[in-house]
DSSP file (Angstrom, degrees, kcal/mol; ACC not computed):
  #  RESIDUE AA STRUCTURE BP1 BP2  ACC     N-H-->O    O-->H-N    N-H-->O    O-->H-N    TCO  KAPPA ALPHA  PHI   PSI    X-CA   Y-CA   Z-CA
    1    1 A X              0   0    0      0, 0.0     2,-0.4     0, 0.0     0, 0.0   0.000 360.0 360.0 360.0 142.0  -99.4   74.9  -46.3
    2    2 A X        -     0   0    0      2,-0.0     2,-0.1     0, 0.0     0, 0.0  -0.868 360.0-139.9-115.0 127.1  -99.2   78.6  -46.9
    3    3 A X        -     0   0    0     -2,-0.4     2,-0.3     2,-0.0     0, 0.0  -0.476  23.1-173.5 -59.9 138.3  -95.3   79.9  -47.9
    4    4 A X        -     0   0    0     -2,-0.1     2,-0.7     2,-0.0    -2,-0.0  -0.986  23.2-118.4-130.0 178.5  -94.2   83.0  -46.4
    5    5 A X        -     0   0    0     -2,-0.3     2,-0.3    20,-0.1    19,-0.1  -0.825  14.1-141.5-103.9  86.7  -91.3   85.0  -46.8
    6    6 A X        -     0   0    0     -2,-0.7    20,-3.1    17,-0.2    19,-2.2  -0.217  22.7-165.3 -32.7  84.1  -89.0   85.6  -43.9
    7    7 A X  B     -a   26   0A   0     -2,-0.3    20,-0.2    17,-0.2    -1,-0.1  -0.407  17.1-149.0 -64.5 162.3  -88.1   89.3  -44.4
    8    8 A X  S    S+     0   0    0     18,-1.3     8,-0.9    -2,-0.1     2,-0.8   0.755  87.7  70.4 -97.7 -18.4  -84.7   90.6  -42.2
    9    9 A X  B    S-B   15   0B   0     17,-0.2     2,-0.2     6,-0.1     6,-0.2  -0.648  85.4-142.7 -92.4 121.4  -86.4   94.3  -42.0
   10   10 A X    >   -     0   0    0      4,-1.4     3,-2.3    -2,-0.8     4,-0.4  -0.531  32.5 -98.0 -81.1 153.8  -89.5   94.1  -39.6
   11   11 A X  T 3  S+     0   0    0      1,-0.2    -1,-0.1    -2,-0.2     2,-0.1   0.874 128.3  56.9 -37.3 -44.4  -92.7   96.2  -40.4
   12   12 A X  T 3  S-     0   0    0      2,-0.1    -1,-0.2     1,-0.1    21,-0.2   0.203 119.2-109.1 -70.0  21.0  -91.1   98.7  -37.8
   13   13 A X  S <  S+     0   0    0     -3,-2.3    20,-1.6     1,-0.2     2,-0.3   0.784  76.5 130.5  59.6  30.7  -87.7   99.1  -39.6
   14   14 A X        -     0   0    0     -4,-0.4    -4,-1.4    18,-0.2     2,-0.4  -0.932  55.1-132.3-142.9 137.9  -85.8   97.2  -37.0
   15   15 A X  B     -B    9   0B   0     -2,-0.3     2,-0.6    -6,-0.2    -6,-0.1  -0.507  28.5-117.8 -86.9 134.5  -83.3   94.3  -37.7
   16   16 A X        -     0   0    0     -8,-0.9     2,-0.3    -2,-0.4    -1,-0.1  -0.429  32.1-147.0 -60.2 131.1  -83.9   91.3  -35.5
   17   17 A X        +     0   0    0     -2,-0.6     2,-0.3     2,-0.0    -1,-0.0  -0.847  55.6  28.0-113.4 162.0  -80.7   90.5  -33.2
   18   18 A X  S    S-     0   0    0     -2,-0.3     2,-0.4     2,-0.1    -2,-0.0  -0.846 106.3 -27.8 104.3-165.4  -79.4   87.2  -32.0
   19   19 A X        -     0   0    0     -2,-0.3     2,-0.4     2,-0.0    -2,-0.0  -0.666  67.4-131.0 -85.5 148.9  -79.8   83.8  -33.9
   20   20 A X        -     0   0    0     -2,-0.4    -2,-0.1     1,-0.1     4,-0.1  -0.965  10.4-149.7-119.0 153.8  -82.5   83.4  -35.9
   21   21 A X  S    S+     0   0    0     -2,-0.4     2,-0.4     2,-0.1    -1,-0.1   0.465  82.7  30.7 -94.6 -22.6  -84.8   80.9  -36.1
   22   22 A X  S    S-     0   0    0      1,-0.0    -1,-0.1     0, 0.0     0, 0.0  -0.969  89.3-109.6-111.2 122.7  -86.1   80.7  -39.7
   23   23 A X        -     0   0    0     -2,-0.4     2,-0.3     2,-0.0   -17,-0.2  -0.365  38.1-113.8 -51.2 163.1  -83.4   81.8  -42.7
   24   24 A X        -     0   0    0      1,-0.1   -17,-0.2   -19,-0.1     3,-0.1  -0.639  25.7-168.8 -90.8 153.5  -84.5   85.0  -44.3
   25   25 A X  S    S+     0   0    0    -19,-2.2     2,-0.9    -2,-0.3   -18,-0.2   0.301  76.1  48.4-127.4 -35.5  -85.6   84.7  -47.8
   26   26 A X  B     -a    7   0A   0    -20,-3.1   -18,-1.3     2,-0.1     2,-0.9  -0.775  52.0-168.5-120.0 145.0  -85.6   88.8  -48.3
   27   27 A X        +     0   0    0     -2,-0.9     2,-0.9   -20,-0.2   -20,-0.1  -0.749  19.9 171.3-105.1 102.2  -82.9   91.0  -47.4
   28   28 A X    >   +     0   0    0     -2,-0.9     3,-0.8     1,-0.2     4,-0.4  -0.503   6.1 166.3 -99.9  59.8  -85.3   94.3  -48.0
   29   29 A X  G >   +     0   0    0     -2,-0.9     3,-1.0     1,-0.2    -1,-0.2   0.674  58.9  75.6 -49.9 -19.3  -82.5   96.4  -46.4
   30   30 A X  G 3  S+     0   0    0      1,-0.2    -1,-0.2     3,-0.1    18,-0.1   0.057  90.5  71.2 -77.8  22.4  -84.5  100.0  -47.9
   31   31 A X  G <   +     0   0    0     -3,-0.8    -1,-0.2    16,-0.1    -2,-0.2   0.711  67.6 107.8-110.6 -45.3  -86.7   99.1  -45.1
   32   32 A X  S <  S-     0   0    0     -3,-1.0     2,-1.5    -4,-0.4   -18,-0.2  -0.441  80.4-111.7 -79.3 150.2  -84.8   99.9  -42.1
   33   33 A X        -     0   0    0    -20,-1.6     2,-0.2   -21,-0.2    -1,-0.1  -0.412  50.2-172.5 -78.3  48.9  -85.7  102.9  -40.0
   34   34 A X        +     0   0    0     -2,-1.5     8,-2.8     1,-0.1     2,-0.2  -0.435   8.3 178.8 -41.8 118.3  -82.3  104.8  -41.0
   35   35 A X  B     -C   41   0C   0      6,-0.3     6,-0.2    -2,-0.2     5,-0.1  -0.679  26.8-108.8 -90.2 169.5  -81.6  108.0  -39.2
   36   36 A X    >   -     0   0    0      4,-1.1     3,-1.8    -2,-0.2    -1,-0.1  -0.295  47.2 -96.8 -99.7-158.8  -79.5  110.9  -38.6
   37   37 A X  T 3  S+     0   0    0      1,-0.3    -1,-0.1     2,-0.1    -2,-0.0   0.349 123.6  61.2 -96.3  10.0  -77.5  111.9  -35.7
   38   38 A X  T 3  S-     0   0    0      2,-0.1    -1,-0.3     0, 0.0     2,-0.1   0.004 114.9-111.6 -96.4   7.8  -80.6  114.0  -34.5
   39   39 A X  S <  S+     0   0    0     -3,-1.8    -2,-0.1     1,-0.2     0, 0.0   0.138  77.6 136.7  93.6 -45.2  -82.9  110.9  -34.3
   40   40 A X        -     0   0    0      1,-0.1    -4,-1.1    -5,-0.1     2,-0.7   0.099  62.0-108.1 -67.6 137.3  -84.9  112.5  -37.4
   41   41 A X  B     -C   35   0C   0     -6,-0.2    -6,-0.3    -3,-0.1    -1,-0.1  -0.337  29.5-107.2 -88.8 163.0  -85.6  109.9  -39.9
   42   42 A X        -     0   0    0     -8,-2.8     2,-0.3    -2,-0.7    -6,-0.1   0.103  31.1-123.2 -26.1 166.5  -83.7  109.7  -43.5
   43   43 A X     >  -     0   0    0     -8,-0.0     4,-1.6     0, 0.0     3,-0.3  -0.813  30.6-107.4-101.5 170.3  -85.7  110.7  -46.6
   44   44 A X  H  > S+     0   0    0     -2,-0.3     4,-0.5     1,-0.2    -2,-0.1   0.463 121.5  55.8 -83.5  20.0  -85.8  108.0  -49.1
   45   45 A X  H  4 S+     0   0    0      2,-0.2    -1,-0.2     3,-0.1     5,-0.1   0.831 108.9  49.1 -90.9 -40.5  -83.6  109.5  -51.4
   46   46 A X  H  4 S+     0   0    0     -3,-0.3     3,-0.5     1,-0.2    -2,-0.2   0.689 106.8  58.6 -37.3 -44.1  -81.0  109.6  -48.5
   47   47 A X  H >X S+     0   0    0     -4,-1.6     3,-3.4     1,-0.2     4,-1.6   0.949 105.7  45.9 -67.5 -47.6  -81.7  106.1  -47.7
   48   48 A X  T 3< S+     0   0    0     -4,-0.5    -1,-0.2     1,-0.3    -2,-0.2   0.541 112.4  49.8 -76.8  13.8  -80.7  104.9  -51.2
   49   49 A X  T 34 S+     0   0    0     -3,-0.5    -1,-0.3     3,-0.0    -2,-0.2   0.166 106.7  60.3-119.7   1.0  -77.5  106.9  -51.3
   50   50 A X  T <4 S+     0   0    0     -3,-3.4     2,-0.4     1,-0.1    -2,-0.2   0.813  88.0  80.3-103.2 -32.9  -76.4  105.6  -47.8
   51   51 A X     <  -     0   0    0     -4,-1.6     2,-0.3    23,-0.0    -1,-0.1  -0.727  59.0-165.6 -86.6 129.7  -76.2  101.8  -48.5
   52   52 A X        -     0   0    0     -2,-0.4    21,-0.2     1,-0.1    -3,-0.0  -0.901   7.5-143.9-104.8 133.8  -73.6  100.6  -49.9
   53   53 A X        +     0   0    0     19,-1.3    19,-0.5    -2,-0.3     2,-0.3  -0.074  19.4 176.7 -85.2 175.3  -73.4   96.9  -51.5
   54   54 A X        -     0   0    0     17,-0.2     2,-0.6    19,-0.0    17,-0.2  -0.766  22.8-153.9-178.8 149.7  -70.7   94.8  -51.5
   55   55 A X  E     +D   70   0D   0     15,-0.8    15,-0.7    -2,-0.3     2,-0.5  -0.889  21.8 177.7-117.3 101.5  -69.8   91.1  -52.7
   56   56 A X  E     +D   69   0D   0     -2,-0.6     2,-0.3    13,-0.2    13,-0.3  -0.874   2.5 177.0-119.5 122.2  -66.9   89.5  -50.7
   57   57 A X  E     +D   68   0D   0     11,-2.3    11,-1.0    -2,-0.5     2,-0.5  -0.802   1.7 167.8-124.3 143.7  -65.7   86.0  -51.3
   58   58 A X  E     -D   67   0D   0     -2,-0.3     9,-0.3     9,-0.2     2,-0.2  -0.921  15.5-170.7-174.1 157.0  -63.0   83.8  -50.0
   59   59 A X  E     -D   66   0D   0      7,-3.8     7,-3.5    -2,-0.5     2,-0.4  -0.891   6.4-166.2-139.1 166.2  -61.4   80.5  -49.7
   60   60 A X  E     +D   65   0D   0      5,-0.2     5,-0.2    -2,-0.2     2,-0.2  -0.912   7.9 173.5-149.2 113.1  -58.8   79.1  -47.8
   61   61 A X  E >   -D   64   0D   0      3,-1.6     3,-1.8    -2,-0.4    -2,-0.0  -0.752  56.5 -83.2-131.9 173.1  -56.9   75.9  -48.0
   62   62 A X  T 3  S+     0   0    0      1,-0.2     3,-0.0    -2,-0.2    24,-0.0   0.779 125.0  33.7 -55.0 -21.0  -53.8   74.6  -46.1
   63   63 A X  T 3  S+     0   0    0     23,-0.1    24,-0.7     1,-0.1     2,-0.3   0.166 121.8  28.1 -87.6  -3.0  -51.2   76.6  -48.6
   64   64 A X  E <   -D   61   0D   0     -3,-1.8    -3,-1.6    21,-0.3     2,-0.2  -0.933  54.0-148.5 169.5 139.8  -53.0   79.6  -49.5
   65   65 A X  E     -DE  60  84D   0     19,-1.1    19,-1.2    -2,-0.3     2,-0.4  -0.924  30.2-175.8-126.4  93.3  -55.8   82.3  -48.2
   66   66 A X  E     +DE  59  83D   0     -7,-3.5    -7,-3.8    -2,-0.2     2,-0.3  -0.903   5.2 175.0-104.6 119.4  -57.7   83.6  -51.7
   67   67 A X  E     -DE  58  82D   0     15,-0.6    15,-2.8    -2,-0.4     2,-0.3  -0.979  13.1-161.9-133.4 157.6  -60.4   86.5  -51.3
   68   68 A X  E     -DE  57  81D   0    -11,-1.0   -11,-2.3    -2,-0.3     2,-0.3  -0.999   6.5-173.1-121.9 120.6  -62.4   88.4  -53.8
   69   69 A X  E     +DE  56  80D   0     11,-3.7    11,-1.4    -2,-0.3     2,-0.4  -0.952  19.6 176.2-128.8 163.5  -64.3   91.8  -53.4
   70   70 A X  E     -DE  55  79D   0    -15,-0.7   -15,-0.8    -2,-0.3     2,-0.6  -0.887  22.5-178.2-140.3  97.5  -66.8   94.1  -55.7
   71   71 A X  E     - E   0  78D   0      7,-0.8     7,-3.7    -2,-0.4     2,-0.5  -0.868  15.5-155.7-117.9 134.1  -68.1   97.4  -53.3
   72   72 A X  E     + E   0  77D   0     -2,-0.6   -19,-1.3   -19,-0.5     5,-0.2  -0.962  17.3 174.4-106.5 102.7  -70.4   99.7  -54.8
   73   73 A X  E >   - E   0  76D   0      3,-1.7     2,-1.6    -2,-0.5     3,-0.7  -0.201  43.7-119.8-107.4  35.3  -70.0  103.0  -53.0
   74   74 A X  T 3  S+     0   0    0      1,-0.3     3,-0.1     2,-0.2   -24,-0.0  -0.230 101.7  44.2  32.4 -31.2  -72.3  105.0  -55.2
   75   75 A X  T 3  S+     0   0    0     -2,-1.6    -1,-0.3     0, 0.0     2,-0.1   0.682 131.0   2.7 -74.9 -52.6  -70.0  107.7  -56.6
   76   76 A X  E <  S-E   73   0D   0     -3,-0.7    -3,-1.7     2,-0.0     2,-0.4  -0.452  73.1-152.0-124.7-162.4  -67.3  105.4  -57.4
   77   77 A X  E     -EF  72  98D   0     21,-2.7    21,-1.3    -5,-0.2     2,-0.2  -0.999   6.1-154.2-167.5-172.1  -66.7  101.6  -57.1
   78   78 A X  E     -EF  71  97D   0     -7,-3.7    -7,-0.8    -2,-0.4    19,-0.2  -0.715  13.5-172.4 159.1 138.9  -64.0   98.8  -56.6
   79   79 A X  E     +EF  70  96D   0     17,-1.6    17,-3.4    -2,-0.2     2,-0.2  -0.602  14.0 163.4-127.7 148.2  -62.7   95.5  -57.0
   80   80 A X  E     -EF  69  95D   0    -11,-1.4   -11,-3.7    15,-0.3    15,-0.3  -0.918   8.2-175.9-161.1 161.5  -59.8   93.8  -55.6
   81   81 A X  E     -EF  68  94D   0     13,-2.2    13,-1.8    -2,-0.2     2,-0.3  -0.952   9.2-172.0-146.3 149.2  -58.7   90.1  -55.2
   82   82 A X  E     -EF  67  93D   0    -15,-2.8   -15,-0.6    -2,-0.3     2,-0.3  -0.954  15.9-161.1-125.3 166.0  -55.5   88.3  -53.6
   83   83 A X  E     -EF  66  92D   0      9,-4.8     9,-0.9    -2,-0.3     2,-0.3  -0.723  10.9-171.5-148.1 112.2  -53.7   85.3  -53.1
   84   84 A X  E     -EF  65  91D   0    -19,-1.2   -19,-1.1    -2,-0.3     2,-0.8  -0.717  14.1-146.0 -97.2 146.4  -51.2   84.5  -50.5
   85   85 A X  E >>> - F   0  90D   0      5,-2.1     3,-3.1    -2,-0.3     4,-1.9  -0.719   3.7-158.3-109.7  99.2  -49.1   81.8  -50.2
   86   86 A X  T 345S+     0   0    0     -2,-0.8    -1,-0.2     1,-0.3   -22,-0.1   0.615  90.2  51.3 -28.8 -44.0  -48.3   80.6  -46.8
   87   87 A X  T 345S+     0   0    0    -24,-0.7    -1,-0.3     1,-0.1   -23,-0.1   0.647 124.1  26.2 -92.7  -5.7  -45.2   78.6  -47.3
   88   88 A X  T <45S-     0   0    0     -3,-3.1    -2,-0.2     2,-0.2    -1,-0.1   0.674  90.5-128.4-114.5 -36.0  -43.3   81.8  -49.4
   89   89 A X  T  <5 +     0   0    0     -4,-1.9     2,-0.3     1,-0.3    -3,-0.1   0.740  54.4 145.7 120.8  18.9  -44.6   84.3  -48.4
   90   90 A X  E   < -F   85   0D   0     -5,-0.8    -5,-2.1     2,-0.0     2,-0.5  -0.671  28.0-157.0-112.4 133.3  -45.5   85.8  -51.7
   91   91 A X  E     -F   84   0D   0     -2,-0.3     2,-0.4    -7,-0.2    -7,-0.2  -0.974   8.1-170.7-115.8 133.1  -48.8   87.9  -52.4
   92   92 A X  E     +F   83   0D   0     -9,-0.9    -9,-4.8    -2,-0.5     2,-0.3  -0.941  22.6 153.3-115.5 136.6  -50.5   88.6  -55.6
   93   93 A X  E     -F   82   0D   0     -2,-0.4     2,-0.3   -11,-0.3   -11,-0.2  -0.942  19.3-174.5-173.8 162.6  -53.2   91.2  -55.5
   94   94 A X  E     -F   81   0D   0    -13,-1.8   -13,-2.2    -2,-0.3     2,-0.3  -0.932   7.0-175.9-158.9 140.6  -54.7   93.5  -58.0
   95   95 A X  E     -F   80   0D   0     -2,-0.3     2,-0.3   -15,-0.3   -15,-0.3  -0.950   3.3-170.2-134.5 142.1  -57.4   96.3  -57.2
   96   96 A X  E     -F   79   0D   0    -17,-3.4   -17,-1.6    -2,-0.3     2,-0.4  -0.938   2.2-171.4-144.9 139.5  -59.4   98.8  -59.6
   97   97 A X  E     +F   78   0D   0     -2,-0.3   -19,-0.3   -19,-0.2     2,-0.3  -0.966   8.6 175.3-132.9 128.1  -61.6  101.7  -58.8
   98   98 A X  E      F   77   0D   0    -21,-1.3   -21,-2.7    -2,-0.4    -2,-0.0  -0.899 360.0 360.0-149.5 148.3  -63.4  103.4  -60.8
   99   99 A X              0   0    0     -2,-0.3    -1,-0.1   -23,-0.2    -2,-0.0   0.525 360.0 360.0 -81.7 360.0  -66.4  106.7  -61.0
């Protein structure tokens, strides 16, 4: 049985919408057909200076809502995490951004 690899960008730069039916195995996101607000498409230097990454995590249990994030915005970047506690009312949170 021959593997393949479920991309999310189709050969035509265009993301499928809806459910999907197979998981994706590559997120080749440098793929999609990016443009400008004339229709004309990106160069590929453009493309790799317009996506921006980002990591966001969180959990959530009956007492407390905790999330964590890490965004890479190409000139700078920045992390922040929090934790609230339902029953006081109390926040802890911490951020850094840095070039």
């Amino acid at each position: 049985m021959k593997k393949t690899n479920k991309r999310l960008i189709d050969d035509r730069g265009r993301i499928p919408y809806g459910v999907l039916d197979t998981p994706v195995d590559v997120i080749n996101y440098r793929d999609f057909d990016l443009r400008t607000v004339m229709d004309k498409p990106r160069s590929a230097l453009a493309r790799k200076a317009r996506f921006n990454q980002f990591q966001f995590i969180s959990a959530m249990a009956p007492g407390w809502v905790f999330g964590l994030a890490v965004v890479d915005l190409k000139l700078v970047s920045s992390a922040f995490f929090y934790l609230y506690d339902f029953k006081t009312g109390q926040m802890l949170e911490q951020s850094l951004t840095q070039p």
